[in-house]
py3Dmol code that shows the C-alpha trace and the ligand (Angstrom):
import py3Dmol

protein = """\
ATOM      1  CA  UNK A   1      77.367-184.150-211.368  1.00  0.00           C
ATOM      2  CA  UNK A   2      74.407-184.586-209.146  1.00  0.00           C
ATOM      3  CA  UNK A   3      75.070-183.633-205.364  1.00  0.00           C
ATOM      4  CA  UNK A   4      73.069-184.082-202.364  1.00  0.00           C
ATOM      5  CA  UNK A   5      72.902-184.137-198.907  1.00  0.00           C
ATOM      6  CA  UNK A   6      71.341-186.889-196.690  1.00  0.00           C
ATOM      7  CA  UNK A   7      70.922-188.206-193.282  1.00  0.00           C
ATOM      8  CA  UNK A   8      68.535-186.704-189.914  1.00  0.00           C
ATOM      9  CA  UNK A   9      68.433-182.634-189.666  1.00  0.00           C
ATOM     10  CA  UNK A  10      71.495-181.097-188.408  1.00  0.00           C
ATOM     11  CA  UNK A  11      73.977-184.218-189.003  1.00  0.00           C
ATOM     12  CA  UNK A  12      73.514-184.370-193.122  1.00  0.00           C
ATOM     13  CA  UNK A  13      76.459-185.405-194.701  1.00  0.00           C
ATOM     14  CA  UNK A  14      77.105-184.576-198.301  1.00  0.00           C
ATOM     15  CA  UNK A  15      77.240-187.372-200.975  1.00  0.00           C
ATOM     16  CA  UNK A  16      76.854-187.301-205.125  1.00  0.00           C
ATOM     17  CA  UNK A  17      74.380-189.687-206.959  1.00  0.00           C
ATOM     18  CA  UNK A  18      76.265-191.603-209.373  1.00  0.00           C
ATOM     19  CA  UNK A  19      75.368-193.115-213.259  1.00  0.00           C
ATOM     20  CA  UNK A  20      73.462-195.759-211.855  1.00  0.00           C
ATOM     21  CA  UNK A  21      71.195-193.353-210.002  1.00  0.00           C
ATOM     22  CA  UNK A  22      73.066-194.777-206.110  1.00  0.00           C
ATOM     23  CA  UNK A  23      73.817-192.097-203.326  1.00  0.00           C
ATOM     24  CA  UNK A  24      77.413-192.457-202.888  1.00  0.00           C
ATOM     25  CA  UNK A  25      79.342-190.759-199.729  1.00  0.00           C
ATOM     26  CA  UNK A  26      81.753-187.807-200.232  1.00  0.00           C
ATOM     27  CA  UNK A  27      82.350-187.296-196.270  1.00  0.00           C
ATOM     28  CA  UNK A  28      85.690-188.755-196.850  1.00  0.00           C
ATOM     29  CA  UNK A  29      86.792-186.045-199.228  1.00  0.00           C
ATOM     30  CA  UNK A  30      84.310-182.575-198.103  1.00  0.00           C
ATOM     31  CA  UNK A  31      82.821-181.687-195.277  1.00  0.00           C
ATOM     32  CA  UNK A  32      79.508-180.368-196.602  1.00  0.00           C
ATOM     33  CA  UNK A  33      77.871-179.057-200.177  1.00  0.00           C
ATOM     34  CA  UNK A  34      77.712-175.222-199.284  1.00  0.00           C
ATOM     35  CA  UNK A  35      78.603-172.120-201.007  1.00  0.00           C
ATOM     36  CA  UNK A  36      82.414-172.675-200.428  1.00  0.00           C
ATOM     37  CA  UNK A  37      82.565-176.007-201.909  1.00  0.00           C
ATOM     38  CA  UNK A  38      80.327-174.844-205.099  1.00  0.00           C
ATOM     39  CA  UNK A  39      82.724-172.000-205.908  1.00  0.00           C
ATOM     40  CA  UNK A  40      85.286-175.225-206.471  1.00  0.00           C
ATOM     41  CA  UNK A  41      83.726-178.021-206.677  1.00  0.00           C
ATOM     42  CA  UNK A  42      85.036-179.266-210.390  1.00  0.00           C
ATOM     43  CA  UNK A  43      88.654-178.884-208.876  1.00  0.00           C
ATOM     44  CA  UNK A  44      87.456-180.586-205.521  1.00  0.00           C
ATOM     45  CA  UNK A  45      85.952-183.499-206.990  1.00  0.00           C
ATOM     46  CA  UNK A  46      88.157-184.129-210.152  1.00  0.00           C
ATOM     47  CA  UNK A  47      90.494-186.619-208.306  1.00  0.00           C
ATOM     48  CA  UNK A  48      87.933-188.587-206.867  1.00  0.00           C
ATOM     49  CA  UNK A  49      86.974-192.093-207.589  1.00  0.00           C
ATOM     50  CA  UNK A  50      83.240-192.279-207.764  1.00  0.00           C
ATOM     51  CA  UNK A  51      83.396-195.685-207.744  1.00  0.00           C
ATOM     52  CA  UNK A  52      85.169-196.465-204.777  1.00  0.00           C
ATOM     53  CA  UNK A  53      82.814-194.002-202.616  1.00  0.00           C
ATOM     54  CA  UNK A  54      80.969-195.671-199.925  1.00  0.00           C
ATOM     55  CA  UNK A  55      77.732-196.821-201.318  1.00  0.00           C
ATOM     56  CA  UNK A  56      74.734-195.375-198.740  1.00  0.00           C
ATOM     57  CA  UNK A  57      71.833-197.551-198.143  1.00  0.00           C
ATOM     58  CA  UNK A  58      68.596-196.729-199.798  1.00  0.00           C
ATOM     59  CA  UNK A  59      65.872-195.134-197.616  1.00  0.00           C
ATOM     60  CA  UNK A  60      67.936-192.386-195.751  1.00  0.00           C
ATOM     61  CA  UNK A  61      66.154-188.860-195.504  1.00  0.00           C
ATOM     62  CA  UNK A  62      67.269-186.888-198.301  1.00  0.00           C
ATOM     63  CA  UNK A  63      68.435-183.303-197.361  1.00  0.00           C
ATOM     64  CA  UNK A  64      68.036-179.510-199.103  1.00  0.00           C
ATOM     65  CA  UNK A  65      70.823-180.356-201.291  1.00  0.00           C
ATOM     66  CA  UNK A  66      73.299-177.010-199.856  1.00  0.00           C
ATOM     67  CA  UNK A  67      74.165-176.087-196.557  1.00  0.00           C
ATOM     68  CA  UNK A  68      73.949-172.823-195.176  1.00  0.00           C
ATOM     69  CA  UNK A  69      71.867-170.907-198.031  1.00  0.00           C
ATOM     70  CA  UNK A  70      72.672-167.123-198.028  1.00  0.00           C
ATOM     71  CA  UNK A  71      69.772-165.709-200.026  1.00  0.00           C
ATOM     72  CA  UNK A  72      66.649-167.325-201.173  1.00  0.00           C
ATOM     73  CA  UNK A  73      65.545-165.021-203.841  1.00  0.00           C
ATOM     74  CA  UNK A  74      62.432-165.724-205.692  1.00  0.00           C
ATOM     75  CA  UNK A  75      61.174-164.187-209.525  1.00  0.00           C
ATOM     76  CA  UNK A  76      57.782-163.518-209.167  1.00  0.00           C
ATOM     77  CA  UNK A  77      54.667-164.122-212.246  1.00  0.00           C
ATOM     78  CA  UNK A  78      57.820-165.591-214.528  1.00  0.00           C
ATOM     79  CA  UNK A  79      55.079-167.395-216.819  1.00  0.00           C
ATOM     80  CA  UNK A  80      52.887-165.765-219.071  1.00  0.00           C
ATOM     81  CA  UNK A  81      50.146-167.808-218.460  1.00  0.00           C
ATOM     82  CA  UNK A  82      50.458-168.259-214.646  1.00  0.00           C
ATOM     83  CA  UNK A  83      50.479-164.553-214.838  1.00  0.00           C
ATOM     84  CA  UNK A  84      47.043-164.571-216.537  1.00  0.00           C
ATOM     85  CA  UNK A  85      45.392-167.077-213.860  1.00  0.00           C
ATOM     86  CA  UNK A  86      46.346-164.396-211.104  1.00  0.00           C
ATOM     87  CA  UNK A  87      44.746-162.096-212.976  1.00  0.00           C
ATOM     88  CA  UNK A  88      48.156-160.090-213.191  1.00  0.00           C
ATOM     89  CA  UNK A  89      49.788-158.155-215.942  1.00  0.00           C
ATOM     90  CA  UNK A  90      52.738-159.603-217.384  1.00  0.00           C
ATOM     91  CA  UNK A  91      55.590-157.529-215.506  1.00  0.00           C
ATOM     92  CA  UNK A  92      57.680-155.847-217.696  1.00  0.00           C
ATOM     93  CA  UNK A  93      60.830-156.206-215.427  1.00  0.00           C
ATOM     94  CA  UNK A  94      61.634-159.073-212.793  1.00  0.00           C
ATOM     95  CA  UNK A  95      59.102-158.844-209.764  1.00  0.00           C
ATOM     96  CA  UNK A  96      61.499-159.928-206.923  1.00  0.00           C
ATOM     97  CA  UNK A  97      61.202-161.238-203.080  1.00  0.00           C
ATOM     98  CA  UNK A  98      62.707-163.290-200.896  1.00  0.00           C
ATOM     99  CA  UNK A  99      61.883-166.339-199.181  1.00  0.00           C
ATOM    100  CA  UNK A 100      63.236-166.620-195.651  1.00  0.00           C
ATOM    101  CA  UNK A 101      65.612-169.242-195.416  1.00  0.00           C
ATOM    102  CA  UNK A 102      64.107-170.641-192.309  1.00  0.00           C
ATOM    103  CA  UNK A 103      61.944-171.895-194.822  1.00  0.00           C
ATOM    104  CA  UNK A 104      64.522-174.204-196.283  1.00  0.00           C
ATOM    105  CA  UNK A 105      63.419-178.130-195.789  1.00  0.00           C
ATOM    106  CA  UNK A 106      64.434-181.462-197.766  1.00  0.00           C
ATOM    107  CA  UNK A 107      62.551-182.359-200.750  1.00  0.00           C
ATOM    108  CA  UNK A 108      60.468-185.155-199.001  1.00  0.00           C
ATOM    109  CA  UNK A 109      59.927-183.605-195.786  1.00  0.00           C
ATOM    110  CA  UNK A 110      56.449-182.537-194.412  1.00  0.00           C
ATOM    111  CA  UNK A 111      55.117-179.150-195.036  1.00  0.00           C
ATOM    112  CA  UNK A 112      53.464-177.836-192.109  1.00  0.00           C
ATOM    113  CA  UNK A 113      50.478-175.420-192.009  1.00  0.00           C
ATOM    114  CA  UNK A 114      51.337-172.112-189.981  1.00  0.00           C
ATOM    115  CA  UNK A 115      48.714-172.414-187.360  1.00  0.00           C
ATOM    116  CA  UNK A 116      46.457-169.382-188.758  1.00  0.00           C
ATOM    117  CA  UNK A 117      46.696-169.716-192.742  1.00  0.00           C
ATOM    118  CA  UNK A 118      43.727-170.950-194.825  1.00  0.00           C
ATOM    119  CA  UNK A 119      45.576-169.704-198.456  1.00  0.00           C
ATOM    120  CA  UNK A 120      48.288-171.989-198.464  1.00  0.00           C
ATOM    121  CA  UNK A 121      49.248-173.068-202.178  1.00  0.00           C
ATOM    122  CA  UNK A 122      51.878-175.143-204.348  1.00  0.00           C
ATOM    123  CA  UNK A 123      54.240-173.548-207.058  1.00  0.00           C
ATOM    124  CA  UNK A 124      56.755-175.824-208.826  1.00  0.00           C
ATOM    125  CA  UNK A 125      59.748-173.943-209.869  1.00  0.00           C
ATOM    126  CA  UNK A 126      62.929-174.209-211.178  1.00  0.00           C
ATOM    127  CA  UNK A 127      65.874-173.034-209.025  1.00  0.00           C
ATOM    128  CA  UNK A 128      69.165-172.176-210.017  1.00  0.00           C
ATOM    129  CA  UNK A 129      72.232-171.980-207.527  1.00  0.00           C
ATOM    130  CA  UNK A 130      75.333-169.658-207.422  1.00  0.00           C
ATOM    131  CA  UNK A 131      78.427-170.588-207.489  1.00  0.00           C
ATOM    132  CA  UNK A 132      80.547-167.353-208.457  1.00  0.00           C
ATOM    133  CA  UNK A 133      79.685-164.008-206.673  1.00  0.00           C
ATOM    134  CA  UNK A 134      78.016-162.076-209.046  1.00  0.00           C
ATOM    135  CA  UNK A 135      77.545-158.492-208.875  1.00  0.00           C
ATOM    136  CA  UNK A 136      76.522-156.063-211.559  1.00  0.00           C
ATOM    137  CA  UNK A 137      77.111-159.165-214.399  1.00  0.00           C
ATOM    138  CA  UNK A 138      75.530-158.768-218.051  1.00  0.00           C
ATOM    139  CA  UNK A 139      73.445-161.049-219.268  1.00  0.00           C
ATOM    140  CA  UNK A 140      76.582-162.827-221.182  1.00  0.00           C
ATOM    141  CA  UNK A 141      78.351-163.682-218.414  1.00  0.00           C
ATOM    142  CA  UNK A 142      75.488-164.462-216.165  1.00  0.00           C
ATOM    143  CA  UNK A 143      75.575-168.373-216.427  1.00  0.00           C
ATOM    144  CA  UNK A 144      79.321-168.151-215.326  1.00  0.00           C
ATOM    145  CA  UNK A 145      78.161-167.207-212.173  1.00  0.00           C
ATOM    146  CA  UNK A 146      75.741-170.614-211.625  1.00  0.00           C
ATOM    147  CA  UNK A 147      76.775-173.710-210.121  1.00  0.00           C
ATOM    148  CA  UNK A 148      73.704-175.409-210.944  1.00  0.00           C
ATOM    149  CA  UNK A 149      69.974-176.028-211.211  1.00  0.00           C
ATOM    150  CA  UNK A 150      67.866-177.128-208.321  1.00  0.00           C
ATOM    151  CA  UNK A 151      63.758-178.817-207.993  1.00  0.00           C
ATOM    152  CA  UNK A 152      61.784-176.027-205.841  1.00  0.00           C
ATOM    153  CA  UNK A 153      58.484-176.310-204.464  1.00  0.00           C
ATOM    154  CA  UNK A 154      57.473-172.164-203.292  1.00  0.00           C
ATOM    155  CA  UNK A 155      54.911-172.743-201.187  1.00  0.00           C
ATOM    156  CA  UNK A 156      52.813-169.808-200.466  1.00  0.00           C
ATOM    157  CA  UNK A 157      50.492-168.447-198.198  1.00  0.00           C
ATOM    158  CA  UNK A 158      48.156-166.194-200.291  1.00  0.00           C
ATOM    159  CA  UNK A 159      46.128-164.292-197.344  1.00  0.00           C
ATOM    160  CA  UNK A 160      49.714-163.395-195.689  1.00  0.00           C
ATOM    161  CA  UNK A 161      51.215-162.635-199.670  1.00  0.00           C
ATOM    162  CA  UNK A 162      48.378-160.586-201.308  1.00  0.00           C
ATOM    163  CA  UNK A 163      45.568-159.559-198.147  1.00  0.00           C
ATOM    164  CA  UNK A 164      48.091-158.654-195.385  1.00  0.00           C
ATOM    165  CA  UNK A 165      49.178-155.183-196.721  1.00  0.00           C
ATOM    166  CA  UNK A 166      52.595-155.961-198.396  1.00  0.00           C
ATOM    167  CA  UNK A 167      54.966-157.326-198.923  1.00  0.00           C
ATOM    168  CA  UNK A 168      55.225-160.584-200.948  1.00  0.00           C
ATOM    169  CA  UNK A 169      57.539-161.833-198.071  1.00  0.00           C
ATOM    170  CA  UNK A 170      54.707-162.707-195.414  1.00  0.00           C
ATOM    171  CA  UNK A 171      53.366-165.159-197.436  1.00  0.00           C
ATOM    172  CA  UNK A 172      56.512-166.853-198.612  1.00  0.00           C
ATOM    173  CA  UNK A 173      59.107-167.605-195.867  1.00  0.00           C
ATOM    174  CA  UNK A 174      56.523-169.538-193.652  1.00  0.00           C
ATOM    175  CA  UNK A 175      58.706-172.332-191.697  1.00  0.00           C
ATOM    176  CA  UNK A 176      59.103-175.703-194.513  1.00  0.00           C
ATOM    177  CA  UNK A 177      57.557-173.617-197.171  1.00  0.00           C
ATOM    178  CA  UNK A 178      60.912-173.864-198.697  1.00  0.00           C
ATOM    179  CA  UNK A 179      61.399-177.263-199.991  1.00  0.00           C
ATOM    180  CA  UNK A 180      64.749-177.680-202.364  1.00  0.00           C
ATOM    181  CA  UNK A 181      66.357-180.660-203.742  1.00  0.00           C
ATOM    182  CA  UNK A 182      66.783-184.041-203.923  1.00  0.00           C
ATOM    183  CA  UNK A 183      69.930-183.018-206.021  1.00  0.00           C
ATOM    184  CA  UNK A 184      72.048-180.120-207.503  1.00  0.00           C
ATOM    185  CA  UNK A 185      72.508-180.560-210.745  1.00  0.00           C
ATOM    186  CA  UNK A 186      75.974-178.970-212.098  1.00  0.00           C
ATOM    187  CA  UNK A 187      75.155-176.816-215.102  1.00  0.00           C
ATOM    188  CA  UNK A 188      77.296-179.046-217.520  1.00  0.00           C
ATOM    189  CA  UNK A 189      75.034-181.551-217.166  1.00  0.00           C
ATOM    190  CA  UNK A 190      71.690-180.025-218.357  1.00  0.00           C
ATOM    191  CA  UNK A 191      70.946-180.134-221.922  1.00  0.00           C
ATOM    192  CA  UNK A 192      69.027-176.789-222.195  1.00  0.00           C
ATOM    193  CA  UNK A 193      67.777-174.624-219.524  1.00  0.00           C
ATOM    194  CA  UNK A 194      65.540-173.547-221.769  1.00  0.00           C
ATOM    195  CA  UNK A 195      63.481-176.429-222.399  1.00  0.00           C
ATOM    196  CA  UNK A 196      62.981-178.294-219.213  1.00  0.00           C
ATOM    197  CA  UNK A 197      59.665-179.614-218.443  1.00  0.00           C
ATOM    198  CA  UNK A 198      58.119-179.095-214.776  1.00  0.00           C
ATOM    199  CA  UNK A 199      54.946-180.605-213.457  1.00  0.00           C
ATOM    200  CA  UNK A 200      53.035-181.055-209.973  1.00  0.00           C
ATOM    201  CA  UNK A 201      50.423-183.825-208.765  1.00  0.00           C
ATOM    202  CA  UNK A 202      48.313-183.072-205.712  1.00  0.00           C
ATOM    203  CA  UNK A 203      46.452-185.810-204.434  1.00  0.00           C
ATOM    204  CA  UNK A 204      47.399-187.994-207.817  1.00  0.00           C
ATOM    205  CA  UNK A 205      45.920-185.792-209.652  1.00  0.00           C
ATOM    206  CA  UNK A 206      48.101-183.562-212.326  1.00  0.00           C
ATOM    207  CA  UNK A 207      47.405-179.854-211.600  1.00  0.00           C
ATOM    208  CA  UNK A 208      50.542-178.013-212.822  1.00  0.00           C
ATOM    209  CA  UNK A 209      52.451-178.576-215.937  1.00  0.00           C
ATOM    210  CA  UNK A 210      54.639-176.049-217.524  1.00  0.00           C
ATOM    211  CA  UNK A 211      58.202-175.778-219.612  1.00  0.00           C
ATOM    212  CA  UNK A 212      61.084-173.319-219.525  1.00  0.00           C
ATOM    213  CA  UNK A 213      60.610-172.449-222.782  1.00  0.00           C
ATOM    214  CA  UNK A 214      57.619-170.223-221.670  1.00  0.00           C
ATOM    215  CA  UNK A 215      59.729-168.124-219.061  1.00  0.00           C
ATOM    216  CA  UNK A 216      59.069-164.340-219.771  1.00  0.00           C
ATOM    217  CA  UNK A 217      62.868-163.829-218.280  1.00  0.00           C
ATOM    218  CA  UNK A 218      65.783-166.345-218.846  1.00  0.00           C
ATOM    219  CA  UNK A 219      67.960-167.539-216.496  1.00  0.00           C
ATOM    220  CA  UNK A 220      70.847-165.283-217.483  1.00  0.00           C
ATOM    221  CA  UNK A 221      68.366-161.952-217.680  1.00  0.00           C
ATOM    222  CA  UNK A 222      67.224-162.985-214.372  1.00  0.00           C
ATOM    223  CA  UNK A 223      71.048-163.384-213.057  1.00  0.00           C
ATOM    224  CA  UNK A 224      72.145-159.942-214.317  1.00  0.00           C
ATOM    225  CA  UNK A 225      68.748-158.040-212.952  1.00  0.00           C
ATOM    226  CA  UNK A 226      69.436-159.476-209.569  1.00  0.00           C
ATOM    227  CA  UNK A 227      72.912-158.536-209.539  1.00  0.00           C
ATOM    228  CA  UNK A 228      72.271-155.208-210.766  1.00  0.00           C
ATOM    229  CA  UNK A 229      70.416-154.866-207.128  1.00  0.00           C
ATOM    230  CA  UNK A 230      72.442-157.012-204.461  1.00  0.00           C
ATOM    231  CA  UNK A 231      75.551-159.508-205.185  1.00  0.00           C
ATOM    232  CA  UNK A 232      74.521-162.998-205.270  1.00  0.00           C
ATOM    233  CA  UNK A 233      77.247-165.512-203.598  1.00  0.00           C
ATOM    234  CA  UNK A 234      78.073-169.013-204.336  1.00  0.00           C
ATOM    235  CA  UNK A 235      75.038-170.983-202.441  1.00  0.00           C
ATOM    236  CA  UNK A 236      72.580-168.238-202.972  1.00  0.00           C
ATOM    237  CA  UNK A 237      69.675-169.554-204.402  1.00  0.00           C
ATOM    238  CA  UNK A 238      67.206-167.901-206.896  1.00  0.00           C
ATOM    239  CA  UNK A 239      63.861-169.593-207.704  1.00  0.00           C
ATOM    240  CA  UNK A 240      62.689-168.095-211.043  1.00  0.00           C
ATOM    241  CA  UNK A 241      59.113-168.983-210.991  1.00  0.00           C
ATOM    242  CA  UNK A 242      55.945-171.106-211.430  1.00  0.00           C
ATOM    243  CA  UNK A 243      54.171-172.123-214.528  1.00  0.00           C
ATOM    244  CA  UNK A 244      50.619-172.335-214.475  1.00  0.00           C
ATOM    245  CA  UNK A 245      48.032-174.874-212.401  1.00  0.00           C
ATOM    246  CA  UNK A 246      48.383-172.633-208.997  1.00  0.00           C
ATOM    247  CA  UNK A 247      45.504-173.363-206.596  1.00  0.00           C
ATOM    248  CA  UNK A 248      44.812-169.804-206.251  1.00  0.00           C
ATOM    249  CA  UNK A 249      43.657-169.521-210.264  1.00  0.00           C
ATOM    250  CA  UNK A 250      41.467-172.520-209.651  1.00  0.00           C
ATOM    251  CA  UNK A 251      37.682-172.202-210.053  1.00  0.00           C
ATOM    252  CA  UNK A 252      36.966-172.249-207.015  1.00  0.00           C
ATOM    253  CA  UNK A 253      40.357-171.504-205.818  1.00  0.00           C
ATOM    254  CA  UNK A 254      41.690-174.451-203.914  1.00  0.00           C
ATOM    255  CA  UNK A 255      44.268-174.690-200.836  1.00  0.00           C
ATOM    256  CA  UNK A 256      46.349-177.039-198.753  1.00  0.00           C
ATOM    257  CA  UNK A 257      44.756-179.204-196.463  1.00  0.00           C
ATOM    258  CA  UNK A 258      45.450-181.380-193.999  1.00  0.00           C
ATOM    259  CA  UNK A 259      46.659-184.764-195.469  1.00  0.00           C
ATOM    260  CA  UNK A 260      47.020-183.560-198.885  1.00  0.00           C
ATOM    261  CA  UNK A 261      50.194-184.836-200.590  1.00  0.00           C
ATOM    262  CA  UNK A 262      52.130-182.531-203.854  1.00  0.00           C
ATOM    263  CA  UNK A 263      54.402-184.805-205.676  1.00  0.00           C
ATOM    264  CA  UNK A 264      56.614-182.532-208.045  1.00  0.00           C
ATOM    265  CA  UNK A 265      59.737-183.056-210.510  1.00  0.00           C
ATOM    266  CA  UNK A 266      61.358-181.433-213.380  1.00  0.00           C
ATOM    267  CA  UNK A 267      63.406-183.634-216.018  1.00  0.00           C
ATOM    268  CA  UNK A 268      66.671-184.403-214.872  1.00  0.00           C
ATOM    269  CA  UNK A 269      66.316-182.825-211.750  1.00  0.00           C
ATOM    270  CA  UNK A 270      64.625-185.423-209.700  1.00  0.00           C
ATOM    271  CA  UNK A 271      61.211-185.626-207.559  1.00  0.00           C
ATOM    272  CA  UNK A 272      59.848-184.729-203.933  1.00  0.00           C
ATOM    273  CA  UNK A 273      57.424-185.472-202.358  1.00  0.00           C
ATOM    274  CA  UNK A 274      55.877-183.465-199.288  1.00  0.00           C
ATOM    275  CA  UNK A 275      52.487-184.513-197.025  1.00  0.00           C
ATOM    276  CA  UNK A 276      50.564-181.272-195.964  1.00  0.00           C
ATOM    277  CA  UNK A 277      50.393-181.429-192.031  1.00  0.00           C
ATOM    278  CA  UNK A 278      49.217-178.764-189.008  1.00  0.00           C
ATOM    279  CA  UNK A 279      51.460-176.603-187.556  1.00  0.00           C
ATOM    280  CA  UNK A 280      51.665-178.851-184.118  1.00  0.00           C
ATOM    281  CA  UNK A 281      50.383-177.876-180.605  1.00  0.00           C
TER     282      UNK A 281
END
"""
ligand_1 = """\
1
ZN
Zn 57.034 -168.682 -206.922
"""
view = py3Dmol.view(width=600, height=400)
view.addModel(protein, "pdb")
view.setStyle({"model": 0}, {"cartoon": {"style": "trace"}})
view.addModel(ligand_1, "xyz")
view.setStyle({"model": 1}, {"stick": {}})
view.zoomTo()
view.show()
């Protein structure tokens, strides 16, 4: 199943896409896609007839595909090779932080500058969402805990993340640095986590490209190490990091600009597409 959430900011209403790739209306049946409705959603929507759901005209402003995120968690230098272009080491366990979910924006929305950054930068990533509390899980139970997968776009500030004394944080919760979406995909409907490609354009112009297969930690190591530190509830998000193409490991490095547009996907999990702006006034 692929859920989403559509319509202006603050009045979203929750809808599924169906097999022919049209945004269908659930509002009859739920009254949002949150954490509640992902700890039950097979039982919620087993009964209904997609095909009698009220077709929604194309062109409405997509939404972050869950309501009322707990936790925005985020794996830090997850690829070996992005690693290498940020001159890292490879961590040998999960480098953690959270994104402020004040951050949290549609897919296609526009990202806006804060008014003093300089460093801000693109990471494609691929998201996973809870859907069973999970505390203290092991790495084979892990995936029972997920609900689905999600497209995420971490944008990052790298003056605030790496030149403003610590921690990762500063540089990552920024206001619409948190773009997720256009759908949740429900894990029974992705082939193999582990072999998902991921790719971002800026300006046209291919800059990242990157697979699953080259995560240093899987989704269900990166489940159970999270758990082992704070319980993750249905709706929680984790992002689990970028591959490589970063502007920050560019020669020179390169960063947002006014104007500039990142167009982003992962297969199976849709597109977005965000145009850089100024923080207003
Ligand atoms: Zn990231």
């Amino acid at each position: 199943m692929k859920l989403l959430r559509y319509g202006p900011r603050g009045a979203e209403r929750p809808a599924l896409l169906d097999a022919e790739g049209r945004i269908r209306c659930l509002a009859g049946h739920l009254a949002d896609i949150d954490g509640p409705l992902l700890a039950r959603w097979s039982d919620v929507l087993a009964g209904i007839d997609i095909a009698g759901l009220p077709l929604v005209p194309a062109g409405v402003r997509i939404a972050e595909p869950v309501a009322g995120v707990g936790k925005f968690v985020c794996i830090g230098l997850n690829y070996s090779d992005h690693a290498a272009e940020a001159g890292m080491a490879v961590p040998s366990e999960p480098i953690i932080f959270m994104k402020a979910t004040s951050s949290i924006i549609g897919p296609n929305d526009d990202v806006l500058l804060p008014p003093a950054s300089v460093k801000s930068d693109w990471e494609v990533e691929l998201g996973l969402v809870i859907g069973r509390t999970a505390r203290y899980v092991s790495k084979d139970d892990a995936m029972d805990h997920v609900a689905g997968l999600v497209l995420v776009n971490d944008l990052s500030e790298r003056e605030y993340q790496l030149e403003r004394g610590g921690q990762w944080d500063k540089g990552k919760g920024c206001d619409t640095f948190g773009p997720f979406g256009p759908w949740l995909v429900t894990l029974d409907e992705v082939a193999d986590v582990n072999n998902l490609d991921l790719w971002l354009d800026l300006n046209g112009e291919r800059v990242q490209t990157g697979n699953t297969d080259k995560l240093i930690f899987d989704l269900p190591t990166i489940v159970s190490y999270v758990s082992q530190f704070m319980s993750l509830h249905p709706g929680d998000i984790i992002s689990t990091g970028t591959p490589p193409g970063v502007g920050m490991g560019m020669k020179p490095p390169r960063f947002l600009a006014e104007g500039d547009v990142m167009e982003l996907g992962i297969s199976g999990l849709g597109r977005q597409r965000q145009v850089v702006k100024r923080w207003p006034g």
